[in-house]
N, C-alpha and C positions, 0 to 999 in steps of 0.2 A: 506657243510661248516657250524660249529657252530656261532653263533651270537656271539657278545660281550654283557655281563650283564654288564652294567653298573648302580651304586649302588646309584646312585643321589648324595647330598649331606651328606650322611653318609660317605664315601672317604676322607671328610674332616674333620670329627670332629675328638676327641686325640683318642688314642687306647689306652690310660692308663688312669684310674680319680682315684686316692686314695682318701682313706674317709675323707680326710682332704680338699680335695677340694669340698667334696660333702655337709661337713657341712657347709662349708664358704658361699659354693652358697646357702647353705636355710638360713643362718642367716642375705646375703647380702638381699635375697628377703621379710625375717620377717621385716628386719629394713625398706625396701622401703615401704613396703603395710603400716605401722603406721606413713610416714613421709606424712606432710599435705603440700598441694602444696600452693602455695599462691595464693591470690585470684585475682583476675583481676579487677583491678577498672576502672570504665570509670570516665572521663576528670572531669563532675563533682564531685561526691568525692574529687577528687584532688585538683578543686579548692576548696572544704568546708575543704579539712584540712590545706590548703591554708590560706584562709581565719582565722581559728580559731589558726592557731599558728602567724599571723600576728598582730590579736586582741589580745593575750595573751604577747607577746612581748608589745605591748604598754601598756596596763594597770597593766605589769606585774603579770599576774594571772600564777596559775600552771596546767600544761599539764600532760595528762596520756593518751601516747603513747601504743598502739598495736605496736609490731614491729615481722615483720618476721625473724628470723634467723635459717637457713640449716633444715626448717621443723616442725620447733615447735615453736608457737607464746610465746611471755613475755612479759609483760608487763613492762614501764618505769615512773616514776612521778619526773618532775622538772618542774624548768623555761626556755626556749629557750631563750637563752642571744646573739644569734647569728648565722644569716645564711651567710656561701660563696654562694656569689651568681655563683660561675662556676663550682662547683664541687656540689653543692645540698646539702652539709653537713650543719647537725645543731649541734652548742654544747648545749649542754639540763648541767645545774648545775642542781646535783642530794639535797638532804637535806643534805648530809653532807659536802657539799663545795667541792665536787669532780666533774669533769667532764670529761660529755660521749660524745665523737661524735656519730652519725647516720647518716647514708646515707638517702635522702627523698624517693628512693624506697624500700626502708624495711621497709618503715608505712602503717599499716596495716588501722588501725582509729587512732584520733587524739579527746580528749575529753578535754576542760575547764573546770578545777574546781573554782570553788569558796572557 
């Protein structure tokens, strides 16, 4: 009596890949390997950017934000005119009288200028 070959987990992968799927998957994995992960702050960081956009709100100084978004950091420069305190958002008024909200976990560093 022959055995059963069983083929592992090959059984289940497609039995068809067209080359359109073959460049998607190296271009999905080109984009992954250059997207930068965010970094992990501990507690104090957080409270030192804390602290410098609460000093910067009183004396009204201008801020220059690191901010993370999908991978690639940019930079932001205003004045923080106002934090919700339940939701973590700050609205940052940019120089030209427009404003951005930010979420406070997408701050990378938080820097006072003078």
């Amino acid at each position: 009596m022959g055995t059963i070959r069983d083929r592992g987990i090959i059984k289940w992968q497609a039995a068809l890949m067209l080359p359109e799927h073959k460049a998607l998957n190296k271009k999905k994995d080109k984009d992954d390997y250059f997207l930068n992960k965010k970094p992990i702050l501990d507690e104090y960081q957080i409270e030192e950017f804390e602290n410098n956009i609460h000093y910067a709100m009183e004396y009204h100084l201008r801020l220059s934000f690191t901010l993370h978004n999908e991978g690639s950091p940019y930079d932001l420069y205003g004045y923080c005119v106002y934090i919700h305190p339940v939701t973590n958002e700050l609205r940052i008024q940019k120089k030209d009288s427009s404003y951005e909200y930010i979420q406070f976990d997408e701050i990378i560093s938080v820097m006072v200028e003078d």
